[in-house]
C-alpha positions as CSV (number, residue, x, y, z in Angstrom):
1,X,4.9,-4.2,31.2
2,X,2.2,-5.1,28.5
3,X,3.4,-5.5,24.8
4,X,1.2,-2.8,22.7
5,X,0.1,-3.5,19.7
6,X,2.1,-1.2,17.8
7,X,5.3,-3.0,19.4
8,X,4.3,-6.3,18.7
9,X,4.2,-5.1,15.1
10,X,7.5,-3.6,15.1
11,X,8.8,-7.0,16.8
12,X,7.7,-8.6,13.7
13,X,8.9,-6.8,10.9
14,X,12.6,-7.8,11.9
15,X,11.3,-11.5,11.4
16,X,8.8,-10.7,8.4
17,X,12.2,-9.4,6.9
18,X,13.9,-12.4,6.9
19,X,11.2,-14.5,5.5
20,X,10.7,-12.7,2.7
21,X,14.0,-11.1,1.5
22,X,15.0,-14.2,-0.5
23,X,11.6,-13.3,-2.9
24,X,11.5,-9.4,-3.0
25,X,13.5,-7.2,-3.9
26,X,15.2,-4.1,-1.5
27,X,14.1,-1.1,-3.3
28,X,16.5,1.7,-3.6
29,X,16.2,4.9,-2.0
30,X,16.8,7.7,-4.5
31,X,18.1,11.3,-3.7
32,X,15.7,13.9,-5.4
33,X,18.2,16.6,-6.2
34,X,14.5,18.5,-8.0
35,X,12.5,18.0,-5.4
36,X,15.1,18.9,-2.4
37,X,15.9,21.9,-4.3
38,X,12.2,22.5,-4.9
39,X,11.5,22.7,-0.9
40,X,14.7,23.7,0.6
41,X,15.1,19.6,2.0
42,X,16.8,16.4,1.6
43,X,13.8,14.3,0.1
44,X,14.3,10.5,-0.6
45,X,12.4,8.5,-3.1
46,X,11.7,5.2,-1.8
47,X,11.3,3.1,-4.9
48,X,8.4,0.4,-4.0
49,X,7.2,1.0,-7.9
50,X,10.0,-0.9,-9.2
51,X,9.3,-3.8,-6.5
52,X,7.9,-7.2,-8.1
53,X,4.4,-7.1,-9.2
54,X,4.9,-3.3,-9.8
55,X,4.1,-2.5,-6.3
56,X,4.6,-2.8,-2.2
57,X,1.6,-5.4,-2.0
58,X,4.2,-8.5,-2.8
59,X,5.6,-7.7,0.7
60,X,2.2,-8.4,2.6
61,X,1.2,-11.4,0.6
62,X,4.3,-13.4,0.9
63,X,4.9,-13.2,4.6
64,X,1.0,-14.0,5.5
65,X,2.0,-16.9,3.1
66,X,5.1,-18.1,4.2
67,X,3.7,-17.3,7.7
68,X,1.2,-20.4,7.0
69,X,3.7,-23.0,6.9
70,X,2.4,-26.3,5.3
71,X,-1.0,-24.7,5.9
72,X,-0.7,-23.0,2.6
73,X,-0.3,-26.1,0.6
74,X,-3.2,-28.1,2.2
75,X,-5.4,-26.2,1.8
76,X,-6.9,-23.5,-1.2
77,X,-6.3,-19.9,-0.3
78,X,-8.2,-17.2,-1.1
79,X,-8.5,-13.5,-1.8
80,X,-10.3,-10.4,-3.2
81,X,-8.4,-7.9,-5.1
82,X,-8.9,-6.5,-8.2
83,X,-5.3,-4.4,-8.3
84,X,-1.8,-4.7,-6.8
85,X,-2.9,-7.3,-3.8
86,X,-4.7,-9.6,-6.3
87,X,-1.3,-9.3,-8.9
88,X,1.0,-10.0,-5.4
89,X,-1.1,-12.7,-4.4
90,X,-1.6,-14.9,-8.0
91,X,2.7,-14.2,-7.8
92,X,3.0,-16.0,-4.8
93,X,0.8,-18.6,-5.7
94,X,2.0,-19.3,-9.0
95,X,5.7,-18.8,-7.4
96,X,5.0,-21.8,-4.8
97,X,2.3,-24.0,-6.5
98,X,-0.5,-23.3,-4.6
99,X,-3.8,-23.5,-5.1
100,X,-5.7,-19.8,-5.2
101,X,-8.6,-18.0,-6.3
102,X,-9.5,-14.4,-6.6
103,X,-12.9,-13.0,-6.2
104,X,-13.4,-9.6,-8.3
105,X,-16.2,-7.4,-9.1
106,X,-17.7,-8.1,-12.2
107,X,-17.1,-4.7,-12.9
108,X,-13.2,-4.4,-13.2
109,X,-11.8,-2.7,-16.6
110,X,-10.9,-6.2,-18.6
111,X,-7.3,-4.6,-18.8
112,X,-7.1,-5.9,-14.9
113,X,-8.5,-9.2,-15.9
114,X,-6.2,-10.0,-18.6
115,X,-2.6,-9.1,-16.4
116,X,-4.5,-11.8,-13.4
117,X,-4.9,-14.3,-16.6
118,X,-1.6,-14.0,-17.4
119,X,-0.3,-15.7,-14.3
120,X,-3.7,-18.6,-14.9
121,X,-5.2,-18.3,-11.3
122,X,-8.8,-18.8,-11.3
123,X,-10.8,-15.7,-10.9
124,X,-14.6,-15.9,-9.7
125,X,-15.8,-12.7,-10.8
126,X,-19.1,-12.0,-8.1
127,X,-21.3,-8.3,-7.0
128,X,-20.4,-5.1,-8.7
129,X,-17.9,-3.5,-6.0
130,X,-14.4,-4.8,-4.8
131,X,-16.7,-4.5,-1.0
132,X,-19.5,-7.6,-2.3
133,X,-16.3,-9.4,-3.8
134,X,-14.2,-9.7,-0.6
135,X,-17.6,-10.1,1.5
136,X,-18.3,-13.2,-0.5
137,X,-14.6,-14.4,-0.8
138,X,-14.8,-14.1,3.4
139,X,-17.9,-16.5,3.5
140,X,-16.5,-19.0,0.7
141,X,-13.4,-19.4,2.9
142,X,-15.1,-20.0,6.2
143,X,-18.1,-22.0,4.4
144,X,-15.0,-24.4,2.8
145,X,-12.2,-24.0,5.4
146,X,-10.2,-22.2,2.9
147,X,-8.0,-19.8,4.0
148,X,-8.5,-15.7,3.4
149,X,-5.9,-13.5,2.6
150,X,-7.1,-10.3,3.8
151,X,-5.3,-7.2,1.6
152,X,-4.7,-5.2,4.4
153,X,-6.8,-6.5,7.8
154,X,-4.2,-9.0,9.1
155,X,-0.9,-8.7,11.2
156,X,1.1,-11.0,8.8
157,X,0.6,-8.6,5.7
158,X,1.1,-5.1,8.4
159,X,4.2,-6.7,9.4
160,X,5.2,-7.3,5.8
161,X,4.4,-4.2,4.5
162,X,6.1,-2.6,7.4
163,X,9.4,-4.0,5.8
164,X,9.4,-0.8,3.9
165,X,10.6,1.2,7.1
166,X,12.7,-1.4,8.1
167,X,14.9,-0.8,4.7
168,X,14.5,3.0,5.4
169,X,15.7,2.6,8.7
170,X,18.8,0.9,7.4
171,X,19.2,3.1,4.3
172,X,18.9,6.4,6.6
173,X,21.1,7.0,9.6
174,X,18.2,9.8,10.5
175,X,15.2,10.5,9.2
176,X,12.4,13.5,10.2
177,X,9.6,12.7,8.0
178,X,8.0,10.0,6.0
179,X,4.6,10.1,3.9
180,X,3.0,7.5,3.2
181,X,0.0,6.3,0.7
182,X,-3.1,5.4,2.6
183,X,-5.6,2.7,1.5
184,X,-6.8,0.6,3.9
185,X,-3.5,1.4,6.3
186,X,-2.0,-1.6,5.8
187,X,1.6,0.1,4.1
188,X,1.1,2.8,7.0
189,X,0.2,0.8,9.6
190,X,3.2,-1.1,9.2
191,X,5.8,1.7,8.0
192,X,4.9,3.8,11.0
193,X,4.7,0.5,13.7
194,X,8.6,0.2,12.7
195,X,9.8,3.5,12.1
196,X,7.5,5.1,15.3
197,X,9.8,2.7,17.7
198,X,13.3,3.0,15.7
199,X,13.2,6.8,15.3
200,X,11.0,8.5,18.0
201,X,10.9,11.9,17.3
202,X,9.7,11.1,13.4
203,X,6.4,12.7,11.9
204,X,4.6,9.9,10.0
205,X,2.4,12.2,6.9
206,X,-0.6,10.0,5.5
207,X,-1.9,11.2,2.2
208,X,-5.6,10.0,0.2
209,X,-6.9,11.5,-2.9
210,X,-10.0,14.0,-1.6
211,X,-12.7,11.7,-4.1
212,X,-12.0,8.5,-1.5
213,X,-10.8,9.7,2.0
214,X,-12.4,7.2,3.9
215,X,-9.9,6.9,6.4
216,X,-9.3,10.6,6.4
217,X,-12.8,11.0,7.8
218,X,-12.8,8.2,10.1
219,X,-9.7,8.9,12.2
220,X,-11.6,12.5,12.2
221,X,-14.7,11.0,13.6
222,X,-12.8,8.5,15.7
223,X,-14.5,5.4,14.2
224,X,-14.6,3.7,10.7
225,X,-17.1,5.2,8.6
226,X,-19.0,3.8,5.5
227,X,-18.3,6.4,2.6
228,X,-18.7,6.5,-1.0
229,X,-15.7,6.9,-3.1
230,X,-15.9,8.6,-6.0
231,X,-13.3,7.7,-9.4
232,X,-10.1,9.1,-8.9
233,X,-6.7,8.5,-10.5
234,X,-5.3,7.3,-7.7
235,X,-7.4,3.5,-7.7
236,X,-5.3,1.5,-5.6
237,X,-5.9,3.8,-2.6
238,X,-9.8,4.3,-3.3
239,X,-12.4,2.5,-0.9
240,X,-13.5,1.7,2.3
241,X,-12.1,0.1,5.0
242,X,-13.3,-2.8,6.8
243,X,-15.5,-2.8,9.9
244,X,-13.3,-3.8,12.8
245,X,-10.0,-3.5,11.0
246,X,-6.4,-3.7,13.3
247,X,-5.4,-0.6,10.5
248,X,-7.6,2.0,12.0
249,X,-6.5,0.9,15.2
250,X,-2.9,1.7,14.4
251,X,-3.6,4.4,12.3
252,X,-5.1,6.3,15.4
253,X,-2.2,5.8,17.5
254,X,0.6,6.4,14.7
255,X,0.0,8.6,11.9
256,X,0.3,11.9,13.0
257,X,-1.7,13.8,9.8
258,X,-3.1,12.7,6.8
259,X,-3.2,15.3,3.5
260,X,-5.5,15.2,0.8
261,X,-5.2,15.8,-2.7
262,X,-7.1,16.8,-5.9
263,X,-7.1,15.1,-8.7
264,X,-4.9,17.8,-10.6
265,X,-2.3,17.8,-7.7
266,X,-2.2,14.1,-8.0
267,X,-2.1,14.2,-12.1
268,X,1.0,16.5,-11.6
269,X,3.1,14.7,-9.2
270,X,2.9,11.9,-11.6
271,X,3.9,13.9,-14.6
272,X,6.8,15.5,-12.5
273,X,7.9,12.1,-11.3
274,X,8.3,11.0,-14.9
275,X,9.9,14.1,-16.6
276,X,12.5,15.0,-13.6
277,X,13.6,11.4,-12.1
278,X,12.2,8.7,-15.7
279,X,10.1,7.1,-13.1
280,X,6.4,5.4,-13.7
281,X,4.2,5.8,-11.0
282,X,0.3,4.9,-10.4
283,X,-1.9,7.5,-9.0
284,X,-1.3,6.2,-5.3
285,X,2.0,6.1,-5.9
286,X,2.6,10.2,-6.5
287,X,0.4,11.1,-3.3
288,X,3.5,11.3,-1.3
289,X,4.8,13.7,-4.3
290,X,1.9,15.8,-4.4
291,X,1.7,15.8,-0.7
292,X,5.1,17.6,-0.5
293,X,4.8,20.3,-3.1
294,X,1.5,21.7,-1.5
295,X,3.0,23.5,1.2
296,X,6.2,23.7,0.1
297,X,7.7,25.7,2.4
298,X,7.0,23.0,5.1
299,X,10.0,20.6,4.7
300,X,13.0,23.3,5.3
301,X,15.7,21.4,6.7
302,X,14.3,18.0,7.4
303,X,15.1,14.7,5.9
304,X,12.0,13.8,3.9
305,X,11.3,10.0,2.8
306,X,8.0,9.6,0.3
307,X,7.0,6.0,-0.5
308,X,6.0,6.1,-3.9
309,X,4.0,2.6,-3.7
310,X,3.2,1.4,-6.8
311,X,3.9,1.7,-10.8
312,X,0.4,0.3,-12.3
313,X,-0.5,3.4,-14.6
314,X,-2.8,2.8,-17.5
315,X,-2.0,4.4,-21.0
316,X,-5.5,5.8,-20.6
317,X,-4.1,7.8,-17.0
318,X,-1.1,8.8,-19.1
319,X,-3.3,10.5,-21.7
320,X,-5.4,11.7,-19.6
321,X,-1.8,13.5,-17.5
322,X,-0.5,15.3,-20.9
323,X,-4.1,16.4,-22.0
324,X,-4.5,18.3,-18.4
């Protein structure tokens, strides 16, 4: 019988596991006693904010890494990133003494650019989207022979992410829903790939920010569309997805819904993650909150994990959450 993709994934998280748990860290899984008493539930907070770098994105990056063997020190590797894949990335290659570059827009907020500095990877700022960077990072690595480390477009980094649902699996005995953050798919794609095969019957929730819901859209029209985004608070999750990409793919075959979200549900999720639990957590990061308290009365009874992905949250988000 032929392997599908999905299984090949979930064949490698087991291994992707074991290469990287000596780096990362296992995230804990908190009880929400607020928000299981909010929706009549048992709703898990899976803690991927307090992971290194501030986010899920060290997962990916070091098993594509690892993954490359004495490759990865032979030659230069590159990426484009201006958020929590370009802060994973310079970890790993400041963490292994490699030699990296990251390609940004030239017009990322210089708060970005100073936190990249701080770990002294050369940055090659080029175009004026994060699409033009990674387009001219791609031809720079097959021009040189470098090697490109995709954010999200690679089985390596799906199989890393998809770590996250192999720690659920073992943190959970069962486990009815999970909602995940959606990007470019490469956390979902993953999460789902693992937790689709270990627990069957579960319901795999995808969540975007309305202002960019490129994937929303696409998995509507059946193929990847070219959309603009407009700002949102959620940044790590905002933009398109790349022609081609293994993530849509998955995401067809896996994720059972995706949700979106206004701005205002998005701005309160965050708030109510930091006055009821003392957690800090970047726009992409509440989705999975806001995603459960729009239809509260949804989750009665089930076992309810959200992912919340990533802590990066800017004092100029957090005034912008208590003036609202």
């Amino acid at each position: 019988m032929k392997e599908t993709f999905s299984r090949k994934i979930y064949n490698q998280v087991p291994k992707a596991k074991e290469r990287i748990s000596p780096y990362i860290r296992q995230t804990p899984l908190d009880y929400s006693y607020y928000l299981s008493q909010e929706t009549d539930s048992n709703v898990y907070l899976k803690l991927e904010n307090i992971q290194l770098t501030g986010s899920f994105k060290i997962r990916g990056a070091l098993n594509k890494i690892l993954a490359l063997g004495n490759e990865a020190f032979q030659t230069k590797l590159i990426t484009a990133s201006s958020g929590n894949h370009g802060a994973a990335f310079a970890w790993c290659v400041k963490r292994f003494s490699l030699d990296g570059e990251i390609f940004l827009p030239r017009t990322v907020p210089p708060a970005k650019i100073k936190h990249l500095q701080l770990l002294k990877i050369p940055l090659n700022q080029v175009g004026d989207d994060c699409v033009q960077a990674e387009v001219k990072a791609k031809e720079t690595a097959l021009e040189k022979g470098y090697v490109f480390i995709s954010p999200y477009n690679d089985e390596d980094i799906i199989a890393g992410q998809g770590t996250v649902g192999y720690e659920l699996a073992q943190q959970l005995q069962s486990l009815d829903v999970v909602i995940v953050p959606i990007g470019g798919g490469g956390l979902i794609s993953g999460v789902a790939a693992y937790l689709k095969h270990y627990f069957p019957s579960i319901t795999i929730i995808g969540c975007q920010p309305e202002k960019s819901a490129v994937m929303y859209h696409s998995l509507k029209a059946g193929k990847i569309l070219e959309l603009p985004s407009e700002p949102t608070i959620s940044d790590g999750t905002a933009g398109g997805i790349e022609p081609g990409s293994i993530t849509f793919t998955l995401c067809q075959e896996l994720v059972d819904e995706v949700v979106l979200l206004q701005e205002e549900e998005i701005l309160q999720a965050i708030k109510l993650l930091i006055e009821h639990h003392h957690l800090l957590v970047e726009g992409a990061g509440a989705l999975s909150v806001a995603t459960l308290l729009k239809n509260k009365n949804r989750w009665t009874g089930k076992s309810v994990a959200l992912i919340l992905s990533g802590a990066r949250l800017s004092s100029e988000a957090l005034q912008k959450i208590y003036a609202s």
